[in-house]
TORVEXPA-618487 format. One record per atom (N, C-alpha, C): residue number from 1; atom name; x, y, z; residue in one letter. Coordinates in Angstrom, 1 decimal. Layout:
+-----+------+--------+--------+--------+------+
|  nr | atom |     px |     py |     pz | rest |
+-----+------+--------+--------+--------+------+
| NUM |   CA |      X |      Y |      Z |    A |
...
+-----+------+--------+--------+--------+------+
This chain:
+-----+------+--------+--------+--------+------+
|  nr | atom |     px |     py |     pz | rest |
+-----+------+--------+--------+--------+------+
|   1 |    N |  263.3 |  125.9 |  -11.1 |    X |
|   1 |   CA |  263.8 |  125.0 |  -12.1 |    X |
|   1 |    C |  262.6 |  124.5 |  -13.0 |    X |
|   2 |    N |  263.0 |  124.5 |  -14.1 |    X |
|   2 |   CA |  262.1 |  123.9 |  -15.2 |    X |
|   2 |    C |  262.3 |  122.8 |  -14.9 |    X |
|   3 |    N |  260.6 |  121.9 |  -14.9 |    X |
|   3 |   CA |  260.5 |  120.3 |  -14.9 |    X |
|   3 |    C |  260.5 |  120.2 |  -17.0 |    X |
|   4 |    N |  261.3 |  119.0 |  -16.8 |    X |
|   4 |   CA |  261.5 |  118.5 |  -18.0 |    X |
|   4 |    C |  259.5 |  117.5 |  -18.5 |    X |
|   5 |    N |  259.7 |  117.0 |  -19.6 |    X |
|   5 |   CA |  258.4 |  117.1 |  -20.2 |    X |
|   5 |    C |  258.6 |  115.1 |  -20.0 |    X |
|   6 |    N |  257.4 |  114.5 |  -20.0 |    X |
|   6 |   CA |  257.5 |  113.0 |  -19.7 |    X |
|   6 |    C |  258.1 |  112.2 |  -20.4 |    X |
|   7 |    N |  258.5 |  112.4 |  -21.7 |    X |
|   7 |   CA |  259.3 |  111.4 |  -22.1 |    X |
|   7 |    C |  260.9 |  112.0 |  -22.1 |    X |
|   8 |    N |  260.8 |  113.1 |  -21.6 |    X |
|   8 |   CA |  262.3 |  113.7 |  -21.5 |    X |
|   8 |    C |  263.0 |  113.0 |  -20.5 |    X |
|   9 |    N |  262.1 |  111.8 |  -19.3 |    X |
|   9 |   CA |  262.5 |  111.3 |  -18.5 |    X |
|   9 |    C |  263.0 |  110.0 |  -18.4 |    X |
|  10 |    N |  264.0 |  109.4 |  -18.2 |    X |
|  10 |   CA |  264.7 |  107.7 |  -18.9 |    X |
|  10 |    C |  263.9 |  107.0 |  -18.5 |    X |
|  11 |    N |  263.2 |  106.8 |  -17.0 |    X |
|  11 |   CA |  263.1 |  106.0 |  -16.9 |    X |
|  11 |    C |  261.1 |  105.8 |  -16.9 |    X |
|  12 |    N |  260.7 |  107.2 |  -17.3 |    X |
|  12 |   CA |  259.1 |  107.4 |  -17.7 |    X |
|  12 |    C |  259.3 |  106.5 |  -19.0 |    X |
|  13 |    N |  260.1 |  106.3 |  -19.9 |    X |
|  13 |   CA |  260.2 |  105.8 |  -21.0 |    X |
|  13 |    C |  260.3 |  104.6 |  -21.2 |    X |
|  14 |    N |  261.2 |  104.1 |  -20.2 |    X |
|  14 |   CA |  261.5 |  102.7 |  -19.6 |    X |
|  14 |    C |  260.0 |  102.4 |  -19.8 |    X |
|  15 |    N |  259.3 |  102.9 |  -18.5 |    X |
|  15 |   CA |  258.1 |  102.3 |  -18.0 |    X |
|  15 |    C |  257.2 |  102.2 |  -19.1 |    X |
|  16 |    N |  257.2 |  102.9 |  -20.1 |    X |
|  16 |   CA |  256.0 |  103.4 |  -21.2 |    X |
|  16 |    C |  256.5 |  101.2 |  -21.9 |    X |
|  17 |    N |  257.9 |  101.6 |  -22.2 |    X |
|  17 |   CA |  257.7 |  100.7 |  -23.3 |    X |
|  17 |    C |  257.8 |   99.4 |  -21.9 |    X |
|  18 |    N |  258.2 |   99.5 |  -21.1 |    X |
|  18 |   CA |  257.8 |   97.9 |  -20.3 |    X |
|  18 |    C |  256.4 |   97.7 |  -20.3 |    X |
|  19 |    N |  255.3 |   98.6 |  -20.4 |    X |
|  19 |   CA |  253.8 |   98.3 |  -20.4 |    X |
|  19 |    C |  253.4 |   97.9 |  -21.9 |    X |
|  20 |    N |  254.2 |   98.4 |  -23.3 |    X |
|  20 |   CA |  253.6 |   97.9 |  -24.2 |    X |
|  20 |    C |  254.2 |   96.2 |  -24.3 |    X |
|  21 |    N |  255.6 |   96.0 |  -23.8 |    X |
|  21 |   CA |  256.0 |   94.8 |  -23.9 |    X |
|  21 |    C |  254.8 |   93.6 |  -23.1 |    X |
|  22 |    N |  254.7 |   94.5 |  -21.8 |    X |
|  22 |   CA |  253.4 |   93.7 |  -21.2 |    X |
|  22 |    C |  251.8 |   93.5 |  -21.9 |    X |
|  23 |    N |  252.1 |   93.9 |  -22.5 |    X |
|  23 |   CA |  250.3 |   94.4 |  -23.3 |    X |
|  23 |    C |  250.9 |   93.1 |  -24.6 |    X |
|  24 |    N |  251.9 |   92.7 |  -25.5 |    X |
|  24 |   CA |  252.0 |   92.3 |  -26.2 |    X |
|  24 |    C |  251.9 |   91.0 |  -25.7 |    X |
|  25 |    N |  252.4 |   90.6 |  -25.0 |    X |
|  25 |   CA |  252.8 |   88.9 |  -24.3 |    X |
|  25 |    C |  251.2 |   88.6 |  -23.8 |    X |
|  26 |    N |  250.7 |   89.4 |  -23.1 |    X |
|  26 |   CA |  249.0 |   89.7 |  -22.4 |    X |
|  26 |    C |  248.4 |   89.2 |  -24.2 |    X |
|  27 |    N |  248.5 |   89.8 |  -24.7 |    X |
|  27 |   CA |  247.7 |   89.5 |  -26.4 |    X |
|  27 |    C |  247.9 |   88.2 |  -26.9 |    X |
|  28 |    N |  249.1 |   87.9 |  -26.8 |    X |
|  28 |   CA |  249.7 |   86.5 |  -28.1 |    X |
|  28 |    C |  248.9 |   85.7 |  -26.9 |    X |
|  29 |    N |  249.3 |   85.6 |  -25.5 |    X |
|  29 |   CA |  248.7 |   84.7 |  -24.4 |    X |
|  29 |    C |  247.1 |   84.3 |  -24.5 |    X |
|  30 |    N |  246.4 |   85.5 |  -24.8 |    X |
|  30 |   CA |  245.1 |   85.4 |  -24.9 |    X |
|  30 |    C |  244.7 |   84.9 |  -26.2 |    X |
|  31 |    N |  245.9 |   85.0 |  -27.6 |    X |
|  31 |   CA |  245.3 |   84.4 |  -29.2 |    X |
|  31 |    C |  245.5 |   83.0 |  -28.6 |    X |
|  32 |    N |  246.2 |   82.5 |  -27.8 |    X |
|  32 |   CA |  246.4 |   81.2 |  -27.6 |    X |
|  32 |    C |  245.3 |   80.3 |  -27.5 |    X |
|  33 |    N |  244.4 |   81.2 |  -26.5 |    X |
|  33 |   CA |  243.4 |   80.6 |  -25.9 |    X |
|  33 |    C |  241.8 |   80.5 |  -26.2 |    X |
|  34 |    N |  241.7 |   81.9 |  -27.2 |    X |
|  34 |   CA |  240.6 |   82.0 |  -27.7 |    X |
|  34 |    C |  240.3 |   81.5 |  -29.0 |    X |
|  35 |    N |  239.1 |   80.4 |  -29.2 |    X |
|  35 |   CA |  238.8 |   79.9 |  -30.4 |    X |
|  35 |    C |  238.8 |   81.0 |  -31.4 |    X |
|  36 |    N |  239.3 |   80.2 |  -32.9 |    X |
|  36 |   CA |  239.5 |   80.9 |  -33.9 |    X |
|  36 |    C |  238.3 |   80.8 |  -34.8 |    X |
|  37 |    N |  237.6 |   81.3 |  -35.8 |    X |
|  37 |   CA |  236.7 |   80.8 |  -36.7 |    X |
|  37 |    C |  237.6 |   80.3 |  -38.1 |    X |
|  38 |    N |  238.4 |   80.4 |  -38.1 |    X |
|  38 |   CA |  239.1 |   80.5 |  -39.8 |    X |
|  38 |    C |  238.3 |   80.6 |  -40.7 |    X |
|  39 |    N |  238.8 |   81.2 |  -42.5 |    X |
|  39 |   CA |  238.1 |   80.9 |  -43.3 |    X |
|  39 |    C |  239.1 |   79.7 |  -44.2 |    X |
|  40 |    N |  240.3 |   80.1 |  -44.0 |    X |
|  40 |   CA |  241.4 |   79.3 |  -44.9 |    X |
|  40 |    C |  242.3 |   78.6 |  -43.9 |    X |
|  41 |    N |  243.2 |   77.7 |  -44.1 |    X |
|  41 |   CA |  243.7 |   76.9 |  -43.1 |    X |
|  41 |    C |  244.9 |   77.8 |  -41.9 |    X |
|  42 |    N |  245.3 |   79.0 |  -42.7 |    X |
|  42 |   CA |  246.5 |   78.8 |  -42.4 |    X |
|  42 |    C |  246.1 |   80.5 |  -41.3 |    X |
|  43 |    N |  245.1 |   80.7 |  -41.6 |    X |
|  43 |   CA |  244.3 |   82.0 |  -40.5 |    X |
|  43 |    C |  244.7 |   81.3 |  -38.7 |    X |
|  44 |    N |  244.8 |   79.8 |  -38.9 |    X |
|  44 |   CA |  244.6 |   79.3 |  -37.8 |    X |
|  44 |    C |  245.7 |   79.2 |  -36.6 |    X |
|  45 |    N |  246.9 |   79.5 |  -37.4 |    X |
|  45 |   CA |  247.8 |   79.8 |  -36.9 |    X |
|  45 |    C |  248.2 |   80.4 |  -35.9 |    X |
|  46 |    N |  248.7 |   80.5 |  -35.1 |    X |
|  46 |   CA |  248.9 |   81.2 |  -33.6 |    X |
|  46 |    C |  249.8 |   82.6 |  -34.4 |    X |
|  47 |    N |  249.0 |   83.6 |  -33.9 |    X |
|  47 |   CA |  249.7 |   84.9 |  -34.2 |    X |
|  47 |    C |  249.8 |   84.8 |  -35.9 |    X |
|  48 |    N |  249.4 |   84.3 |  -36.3 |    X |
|  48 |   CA |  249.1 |   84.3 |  -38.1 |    X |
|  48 |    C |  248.5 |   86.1 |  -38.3 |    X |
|  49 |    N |  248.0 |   87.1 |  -38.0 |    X |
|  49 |   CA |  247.9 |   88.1 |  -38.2 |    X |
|  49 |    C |  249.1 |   89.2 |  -38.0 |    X |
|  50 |    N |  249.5 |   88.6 |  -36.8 |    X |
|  50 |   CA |  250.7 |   89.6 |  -36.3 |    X |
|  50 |    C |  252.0 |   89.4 |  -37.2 |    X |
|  51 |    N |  252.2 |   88.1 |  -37.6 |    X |
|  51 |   CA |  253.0 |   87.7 |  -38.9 |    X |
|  51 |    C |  252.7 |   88.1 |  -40.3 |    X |
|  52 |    N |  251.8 |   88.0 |  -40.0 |    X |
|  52 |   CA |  251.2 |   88.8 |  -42.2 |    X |
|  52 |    C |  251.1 |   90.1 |  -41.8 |    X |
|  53 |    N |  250.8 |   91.1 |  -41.1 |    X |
|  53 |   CA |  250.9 |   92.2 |  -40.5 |    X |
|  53 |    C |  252.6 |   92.9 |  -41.0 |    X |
|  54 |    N |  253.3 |   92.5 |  -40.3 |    X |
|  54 |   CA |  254.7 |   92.7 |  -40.4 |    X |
|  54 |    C |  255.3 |   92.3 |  -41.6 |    X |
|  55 |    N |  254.7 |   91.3 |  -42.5 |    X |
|  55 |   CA |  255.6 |   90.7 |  -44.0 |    X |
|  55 |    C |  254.9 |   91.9 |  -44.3 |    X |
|  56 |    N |  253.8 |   92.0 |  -44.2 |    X |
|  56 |   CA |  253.0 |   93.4 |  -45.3 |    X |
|  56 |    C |  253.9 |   94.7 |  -45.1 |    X |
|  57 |    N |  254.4 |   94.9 |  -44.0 |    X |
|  57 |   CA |  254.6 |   96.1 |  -43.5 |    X |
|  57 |    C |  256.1 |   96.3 |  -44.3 |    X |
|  58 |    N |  257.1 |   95.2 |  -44.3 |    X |
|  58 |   CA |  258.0 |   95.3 |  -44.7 |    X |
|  58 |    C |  258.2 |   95.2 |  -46.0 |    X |
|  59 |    N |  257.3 |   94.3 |  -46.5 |    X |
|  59 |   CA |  257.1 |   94.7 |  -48.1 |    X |
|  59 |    C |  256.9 |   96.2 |  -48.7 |    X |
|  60 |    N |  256.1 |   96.7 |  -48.0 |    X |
|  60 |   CA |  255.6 |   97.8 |  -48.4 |    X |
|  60 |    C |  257.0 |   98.7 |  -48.7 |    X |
|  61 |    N |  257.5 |   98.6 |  -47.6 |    X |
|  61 |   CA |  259.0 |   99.7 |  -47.2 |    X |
|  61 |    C |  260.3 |   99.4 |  -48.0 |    X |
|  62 |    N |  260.3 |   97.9 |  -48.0 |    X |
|  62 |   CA |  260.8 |   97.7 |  -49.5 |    X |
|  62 |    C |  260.8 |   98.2 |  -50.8 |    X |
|  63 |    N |  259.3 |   97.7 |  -51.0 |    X |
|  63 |   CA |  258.8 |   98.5 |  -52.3 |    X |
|  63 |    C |  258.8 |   99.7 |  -52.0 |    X |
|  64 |    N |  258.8 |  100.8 |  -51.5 |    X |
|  64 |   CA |  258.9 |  101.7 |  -51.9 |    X |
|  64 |    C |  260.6 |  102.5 |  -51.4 |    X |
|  65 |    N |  261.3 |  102.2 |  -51.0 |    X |
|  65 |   CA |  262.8 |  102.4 |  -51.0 |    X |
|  65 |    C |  263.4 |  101.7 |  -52.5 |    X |
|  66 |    N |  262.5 |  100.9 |  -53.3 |    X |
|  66 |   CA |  264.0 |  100.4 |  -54.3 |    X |
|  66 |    C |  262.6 |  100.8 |  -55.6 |    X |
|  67 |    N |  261.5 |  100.6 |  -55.8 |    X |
|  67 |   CA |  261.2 |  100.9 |  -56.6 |    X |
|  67 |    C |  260.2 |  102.3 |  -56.7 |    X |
|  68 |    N |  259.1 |  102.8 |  -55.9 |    X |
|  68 |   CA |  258.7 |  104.0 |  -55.7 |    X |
|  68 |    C |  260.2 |  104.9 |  -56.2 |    X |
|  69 |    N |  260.7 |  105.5 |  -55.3 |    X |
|  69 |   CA |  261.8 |  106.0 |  -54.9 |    X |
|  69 |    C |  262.7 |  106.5 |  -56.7 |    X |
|  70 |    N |  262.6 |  105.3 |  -57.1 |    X |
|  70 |   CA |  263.1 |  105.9 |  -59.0 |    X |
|  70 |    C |  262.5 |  106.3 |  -59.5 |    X |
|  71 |    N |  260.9 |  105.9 |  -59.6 |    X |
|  71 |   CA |  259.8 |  106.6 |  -60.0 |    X |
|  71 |    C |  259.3 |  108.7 |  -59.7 |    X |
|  72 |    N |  259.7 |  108.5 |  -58.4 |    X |
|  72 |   CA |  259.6 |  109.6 |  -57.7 |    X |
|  72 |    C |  260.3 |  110.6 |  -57.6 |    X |
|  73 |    N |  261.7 |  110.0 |  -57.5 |    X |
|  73 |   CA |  262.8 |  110.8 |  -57.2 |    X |
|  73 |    C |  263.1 |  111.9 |  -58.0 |    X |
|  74 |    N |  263.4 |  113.3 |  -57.9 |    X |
|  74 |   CA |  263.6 |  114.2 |  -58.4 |    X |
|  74 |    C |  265.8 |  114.2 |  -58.5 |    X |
|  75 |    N |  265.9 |  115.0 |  -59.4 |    X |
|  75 |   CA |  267.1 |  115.7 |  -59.7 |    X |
|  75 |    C |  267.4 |  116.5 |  -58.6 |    X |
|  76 |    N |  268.8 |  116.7 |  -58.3 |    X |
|  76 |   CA |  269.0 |  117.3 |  -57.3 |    X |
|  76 |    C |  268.8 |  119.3 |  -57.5 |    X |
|  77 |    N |  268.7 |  119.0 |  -58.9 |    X |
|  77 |   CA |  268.8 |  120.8 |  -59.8 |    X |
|  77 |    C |  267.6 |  120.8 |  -60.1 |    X |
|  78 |    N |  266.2 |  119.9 |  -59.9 |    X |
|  78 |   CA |  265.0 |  120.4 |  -60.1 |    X |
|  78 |    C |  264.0 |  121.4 |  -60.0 |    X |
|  79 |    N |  264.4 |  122.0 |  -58.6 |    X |
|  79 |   CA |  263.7 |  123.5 |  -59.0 |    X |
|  79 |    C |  264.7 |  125.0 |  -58.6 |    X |
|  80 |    N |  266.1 |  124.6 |  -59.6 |    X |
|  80 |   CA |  266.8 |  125.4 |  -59.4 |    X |
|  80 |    C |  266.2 |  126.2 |  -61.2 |    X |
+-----+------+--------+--------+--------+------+
């Protein structure tokens, strides 16, 4: 019998993502604790990176689903 490949397995998968959930909570736990230098006030913020991280991220995917996207978009008969 063919063995299936490691994420072909439920609960290898399980495991994968219960270690990144643990790796995340381990991180925010540790920005808690570690002095910050800031340059501006609001750097100081608990998890202030992981939050501008993600507005950027979804801005981006925004921007480019409503306006990229009309710029870019081709005719469906373009290289007919």
């Amino acid at each position: 019998m063919k063995e299936g490949r490691f994420f072909d397995q439920p609960h290898n998968v399980k495991r994968l993502l219960m270690g990144f959930y643990i790796f995340l909570v381990l991180l925010i736990v540790v920005d808690l604790f570690f002095p910050k230098h800031p340059v501006v006030p609001w750097e100081g913020y608990p998890s202030f990176y992981g939050a501008y991280g993600f507005v950027a991220y979804v801005t981006i995917v925004v921007a480019s689903n409503y306006i990229l996207r009309k710029l870019l978009k081709r005719k469906e008969d373009y290289y007919d």
